[in-house]
C-alpha positions in Angstrom: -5.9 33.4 -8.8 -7.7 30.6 -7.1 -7.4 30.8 -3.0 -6.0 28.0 -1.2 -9.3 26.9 -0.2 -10.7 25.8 -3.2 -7.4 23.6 -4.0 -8.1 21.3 -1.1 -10.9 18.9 -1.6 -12.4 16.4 0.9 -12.6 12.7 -0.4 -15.6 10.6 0.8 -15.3 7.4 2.9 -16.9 5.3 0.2 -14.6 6.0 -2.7 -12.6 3.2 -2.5 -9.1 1.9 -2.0 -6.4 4.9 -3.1 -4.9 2.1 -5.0 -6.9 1.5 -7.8 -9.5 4.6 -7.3 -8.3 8.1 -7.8 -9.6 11.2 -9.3 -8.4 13.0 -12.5 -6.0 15.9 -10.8 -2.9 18.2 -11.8 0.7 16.6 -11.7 1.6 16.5 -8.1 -1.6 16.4 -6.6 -1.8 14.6 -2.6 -4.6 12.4 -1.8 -4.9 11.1 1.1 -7.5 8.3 2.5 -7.7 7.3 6.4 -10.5 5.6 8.3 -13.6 8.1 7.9 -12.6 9.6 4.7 -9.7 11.6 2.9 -8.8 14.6 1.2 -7.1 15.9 -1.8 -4.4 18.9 -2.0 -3.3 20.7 -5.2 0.8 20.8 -5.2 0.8 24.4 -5.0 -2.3 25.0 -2.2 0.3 26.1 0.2 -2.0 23.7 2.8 -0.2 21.0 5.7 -2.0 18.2 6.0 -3.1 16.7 9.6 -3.3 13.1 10.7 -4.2 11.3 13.5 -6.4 9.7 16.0 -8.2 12.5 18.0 -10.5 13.5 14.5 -11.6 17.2 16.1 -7.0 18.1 15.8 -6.6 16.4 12.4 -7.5 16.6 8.5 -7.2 12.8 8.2 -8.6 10.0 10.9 -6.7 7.2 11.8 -6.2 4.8 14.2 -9.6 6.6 16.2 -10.1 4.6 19.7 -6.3 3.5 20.0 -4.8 5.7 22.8 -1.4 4.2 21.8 -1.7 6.6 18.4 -1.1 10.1 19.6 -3.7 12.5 18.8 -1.1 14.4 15.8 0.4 11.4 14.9 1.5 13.0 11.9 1.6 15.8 9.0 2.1 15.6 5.4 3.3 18.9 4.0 5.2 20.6 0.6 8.6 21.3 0.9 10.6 22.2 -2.6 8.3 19.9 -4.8 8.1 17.2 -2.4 5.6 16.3 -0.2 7.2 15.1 2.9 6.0 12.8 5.9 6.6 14.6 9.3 6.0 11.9 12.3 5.0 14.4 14.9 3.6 11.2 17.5 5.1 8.7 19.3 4.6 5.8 17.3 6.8 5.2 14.3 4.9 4.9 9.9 6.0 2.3 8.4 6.2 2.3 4.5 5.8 -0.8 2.6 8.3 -3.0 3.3 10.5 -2.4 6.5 11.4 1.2 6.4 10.3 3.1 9.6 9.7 6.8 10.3 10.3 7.5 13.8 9.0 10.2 15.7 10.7 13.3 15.3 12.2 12.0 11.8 11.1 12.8 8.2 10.6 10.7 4.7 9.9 11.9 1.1 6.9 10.0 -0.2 7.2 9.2 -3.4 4.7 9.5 -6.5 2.1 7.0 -6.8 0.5 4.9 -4.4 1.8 4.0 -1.4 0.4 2.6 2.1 1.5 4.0 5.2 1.1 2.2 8.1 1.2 3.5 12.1 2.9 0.8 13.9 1.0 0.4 17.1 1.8 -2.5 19.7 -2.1 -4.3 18.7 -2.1 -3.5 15.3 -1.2 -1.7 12.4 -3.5 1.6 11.3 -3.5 1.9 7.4 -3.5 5.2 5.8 -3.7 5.5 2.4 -1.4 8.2 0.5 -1.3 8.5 -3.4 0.5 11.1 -5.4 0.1 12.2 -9.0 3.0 11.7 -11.5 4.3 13.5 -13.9 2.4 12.2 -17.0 4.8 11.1 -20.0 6.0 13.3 -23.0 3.2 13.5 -25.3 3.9 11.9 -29.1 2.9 13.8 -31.8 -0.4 15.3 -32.4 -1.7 14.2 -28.4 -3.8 16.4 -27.0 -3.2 18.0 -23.7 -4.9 20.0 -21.3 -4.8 21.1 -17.2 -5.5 17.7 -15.8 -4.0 14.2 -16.2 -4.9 10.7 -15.2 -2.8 8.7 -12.7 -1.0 6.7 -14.1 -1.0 3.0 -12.1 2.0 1.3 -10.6 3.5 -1.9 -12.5 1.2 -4.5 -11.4 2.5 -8.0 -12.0 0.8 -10.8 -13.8 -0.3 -13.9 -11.8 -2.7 -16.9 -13.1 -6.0 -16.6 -11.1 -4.9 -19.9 -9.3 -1.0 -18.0 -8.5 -3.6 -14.9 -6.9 -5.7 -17.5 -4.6 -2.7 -19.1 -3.5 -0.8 -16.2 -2.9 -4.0 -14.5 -1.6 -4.2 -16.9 1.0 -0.2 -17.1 1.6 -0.2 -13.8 2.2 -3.6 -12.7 4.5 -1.9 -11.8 7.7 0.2 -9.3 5.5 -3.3 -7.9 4.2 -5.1 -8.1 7.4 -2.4 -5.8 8.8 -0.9 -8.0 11.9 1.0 -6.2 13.3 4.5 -8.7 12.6 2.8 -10.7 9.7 4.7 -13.9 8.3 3.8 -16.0 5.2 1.0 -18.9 6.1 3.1 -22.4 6.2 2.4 -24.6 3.2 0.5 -27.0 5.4 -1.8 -24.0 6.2 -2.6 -22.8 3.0 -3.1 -26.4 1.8 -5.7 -26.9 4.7 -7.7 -23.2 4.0 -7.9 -24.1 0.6 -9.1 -27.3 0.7 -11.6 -26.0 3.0 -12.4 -23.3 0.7 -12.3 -25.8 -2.7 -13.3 -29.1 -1.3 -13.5 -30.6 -5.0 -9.9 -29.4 -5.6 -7.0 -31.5 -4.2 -4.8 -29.0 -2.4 -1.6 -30.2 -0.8 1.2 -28.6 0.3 3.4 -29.6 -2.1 1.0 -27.9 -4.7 1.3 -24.4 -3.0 4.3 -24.9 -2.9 5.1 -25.6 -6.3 2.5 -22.7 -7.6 4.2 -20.2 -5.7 7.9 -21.0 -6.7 6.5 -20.7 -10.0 5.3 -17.3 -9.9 8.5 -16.4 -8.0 11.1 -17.4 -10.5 8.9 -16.1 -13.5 8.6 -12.5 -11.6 12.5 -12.9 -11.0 13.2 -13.5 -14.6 10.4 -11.8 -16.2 10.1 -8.4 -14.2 13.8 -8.3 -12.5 12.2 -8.7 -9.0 15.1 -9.0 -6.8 15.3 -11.4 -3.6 13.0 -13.9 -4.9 15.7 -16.8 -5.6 18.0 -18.9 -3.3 20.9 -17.5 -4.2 20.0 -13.9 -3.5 19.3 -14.4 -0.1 21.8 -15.4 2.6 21.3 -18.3 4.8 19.3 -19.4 6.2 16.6 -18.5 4.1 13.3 -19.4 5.9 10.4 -17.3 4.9 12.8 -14.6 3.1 11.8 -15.9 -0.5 7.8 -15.7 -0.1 8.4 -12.4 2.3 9.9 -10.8 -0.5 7.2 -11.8 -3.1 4.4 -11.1 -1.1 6.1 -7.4 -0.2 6.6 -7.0 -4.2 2.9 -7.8 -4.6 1.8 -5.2 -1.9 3.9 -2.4 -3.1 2.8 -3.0 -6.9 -1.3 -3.3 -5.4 -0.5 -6.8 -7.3 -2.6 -7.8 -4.3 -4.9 -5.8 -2.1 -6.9 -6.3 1.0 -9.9 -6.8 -0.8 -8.6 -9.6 -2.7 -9.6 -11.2 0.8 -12.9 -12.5 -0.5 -11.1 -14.8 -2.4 -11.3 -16.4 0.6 -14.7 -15.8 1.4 -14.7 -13.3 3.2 
């Protein structure tokens, strides 16, 4: 039998966002990516995983120079075929969305990719976490073997011109402010004429492109909150909040769709 060891593998800094890059591994397999690299652990390695700021304590790096994130912010082990999110620090994770694990609380994660984020009072510390699924039932005559591919999360459709706009709707979100909020129409307008000075932006075209995309993604893939009447009143930034957290959780968009922008 293999020892422990050799089912927990180090990941290097370069590989890459966790939400489109991910190496061939067993069902079940944990990856997980912080500042200064990641690492992988096989589902049955028997190993708890380390994160937090103070890189001598921890597995995993993050959040490295902000004394707000304690040293063991957190640990990741496998509990009955879970892997479950212990936050050990002071600071609450937040999953995508609004769902926060407090210190001294718990949370399954759930297959597939998802972005963990430690809520500190200047910013928010990303740490990337992606778990292997289950692969589907072979048909007949497939081949199988020890080691599946990931299978990726349902990423919606948008026009390139829907991705700029939304892109640029949505950058605080992927620049990780710590309370982000959808760019006003008149500020979206004014970055992308900037950006496309031979294009004639308004705000009235933003807005038009992006209520587009949000009723096809309502109708189209059953995205809820993304019409009037879902939300109550008053509805202020709930529609395009909703949309752009739909496009985060489905790595629709990512934060290197920034150089859309130029940067």
């Amino acid at each position: 039998m293999a020892s422990s060891a050799s089912r927990v593998s180090l990941l290097p800094k370069h590989i890459g966002s966790l939400s489109h890059t991910v190496p061939p591994a067993l069902s079940g397999t944990l990856f997980v990516l912080g500042s200064n690299g990641g690492m992988s652990v096989a589902p049955d390695a028997g190993f708890t995983l380390l994160f937090g700021r103070n890189e001598p304590d921890v597995h995993i790096c993050v959040a490295a120079g902000d004394t707000r994130v304690s040293r063991r912010q957190g640990l990741i082990t496998r509990e009955s075929s879970r892997w479950m999110l212990h936050n050990t620090g002071r600071l609450p994770i937040r999953f995508p969305g609004s769902q926060l694990v407090l210190g001294g609380d718990q949370a399954q994660l759930p297959a597939g990719y998802t972005p963990l984020f430690v809520v500190s009072s200047r910013q928010e510390h990303l740490l990337e976490v992606r778990i292997t699924a289950s692969p589907p039932s072979p048909g007949p005559g497939a081949g199988q073997g020890p080691h599946e591919e990931e299978t990726h999360g349902e990423v919606r459709q948008l026009s390139l011109e829907e991705k700029l706009v939304l892109v640029c709707l949505a950058q605080r979100y992927l620049r990780l402010d710590p309370q982000p909020q959808p760019l006003t129409w008149a500020q979206v307008a004014f970055e992308l004429g900037e950006l496309r000075p031979a294009e004639r932006w308004s705000p009235k075209r933003a807005a038009h492109i992006v209520a587009g995309a949000r009723k096809r993604l309502s109708k189209q893939d059953g995205v809820p909150g993304l019409l009037e009447e879902e939300v109550p009143q008053p509805v202020g930034n709930a529609l395009n909040h909703n949309l752009i957290t739909d496009l985060l959780v489905t790595t629709t968009i990512v934060k290197s769709d920034l150089r859309l922008l130029g940067e």
